[in-house]
C-alpha positions as CSV (number, residue, x, y, z in Angstrom):
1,X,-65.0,-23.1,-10.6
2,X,-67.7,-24.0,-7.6
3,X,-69.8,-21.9,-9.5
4,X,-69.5,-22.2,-12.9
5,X,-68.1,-25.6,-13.6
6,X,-65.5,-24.3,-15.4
7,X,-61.8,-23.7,-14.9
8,X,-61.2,-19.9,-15.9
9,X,-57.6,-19.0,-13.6
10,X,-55.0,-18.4,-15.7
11,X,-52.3,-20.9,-16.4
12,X,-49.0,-19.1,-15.4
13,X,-50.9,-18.3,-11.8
14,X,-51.9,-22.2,-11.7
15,X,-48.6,-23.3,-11.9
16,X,-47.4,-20.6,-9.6
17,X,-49.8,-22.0,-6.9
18,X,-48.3,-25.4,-7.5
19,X,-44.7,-24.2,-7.4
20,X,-45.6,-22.5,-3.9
21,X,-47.3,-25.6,-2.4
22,X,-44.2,-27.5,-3.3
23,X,-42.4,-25.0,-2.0
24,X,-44.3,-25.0,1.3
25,X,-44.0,-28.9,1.8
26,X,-40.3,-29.4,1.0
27,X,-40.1,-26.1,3.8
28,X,-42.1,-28.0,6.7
29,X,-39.5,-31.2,5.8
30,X,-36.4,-29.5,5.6
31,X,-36.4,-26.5,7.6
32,X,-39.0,-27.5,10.7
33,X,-36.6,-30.9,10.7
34,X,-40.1,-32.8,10.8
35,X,-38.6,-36.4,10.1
36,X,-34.8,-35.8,11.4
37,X,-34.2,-36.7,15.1
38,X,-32.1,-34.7,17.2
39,X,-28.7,-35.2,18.1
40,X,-29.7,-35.9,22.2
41,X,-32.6,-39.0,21.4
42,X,-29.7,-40.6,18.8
43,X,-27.5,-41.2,21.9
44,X,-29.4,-41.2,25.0
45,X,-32.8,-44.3,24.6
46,X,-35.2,-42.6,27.3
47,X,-35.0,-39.4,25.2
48,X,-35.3,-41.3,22.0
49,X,-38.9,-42.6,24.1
50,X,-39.5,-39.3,25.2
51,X,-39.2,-37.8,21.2
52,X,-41.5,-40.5,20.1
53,X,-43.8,-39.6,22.6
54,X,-43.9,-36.3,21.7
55,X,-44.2,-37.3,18.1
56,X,-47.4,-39.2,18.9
57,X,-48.8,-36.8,21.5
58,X,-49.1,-34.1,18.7
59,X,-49.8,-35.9,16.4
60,X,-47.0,-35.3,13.7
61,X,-47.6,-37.8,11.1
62,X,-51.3,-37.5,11.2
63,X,-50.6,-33.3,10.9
64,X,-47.9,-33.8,7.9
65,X,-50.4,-36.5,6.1
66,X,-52.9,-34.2,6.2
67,X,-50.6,-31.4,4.9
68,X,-49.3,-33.6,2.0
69,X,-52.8,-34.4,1.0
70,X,-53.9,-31.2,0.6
71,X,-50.7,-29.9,-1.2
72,X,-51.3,-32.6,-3.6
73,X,-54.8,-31.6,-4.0
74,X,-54.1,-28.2,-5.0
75,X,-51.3,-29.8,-7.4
């Protein structure tokens, strides 16, 4: 497409890629917990500042914004 200007992939395989890049995204929320909080910070507030931490310190929203964004673009 960079090249040519034009779309040639086949339709079935297009919708395949979006199928998979759904896929993927509903994978990193469910299965990698990414927005659940554990058990431990519900109950205890110095883990609950410790998980937040952590959140920030690697930057998980940032990361998943990024990963949404680009899932979408390929949609």
């Amino acid at each position: 497409m960079e090249k040519t200007g034009t779309f040639t992939m086949d339709k079935k395989k297009l919708l395949q890629l979006v199928g998979k890049a759904n896929s993927n995204l509903a994978d990193v929320i469910l299965k990698v917990g990414l927005f659940e909080r554990s058990e431990i910070a519900w109950r205890d507030a110095k883990y609950a500042q410790i998980y937040e931490y952590l959140r920030e310190e690697y930057e998980v929203a940032q990361r998943f914004g990024n990963l949404d964004f680009k899932l979408k673009f390929v949609e």
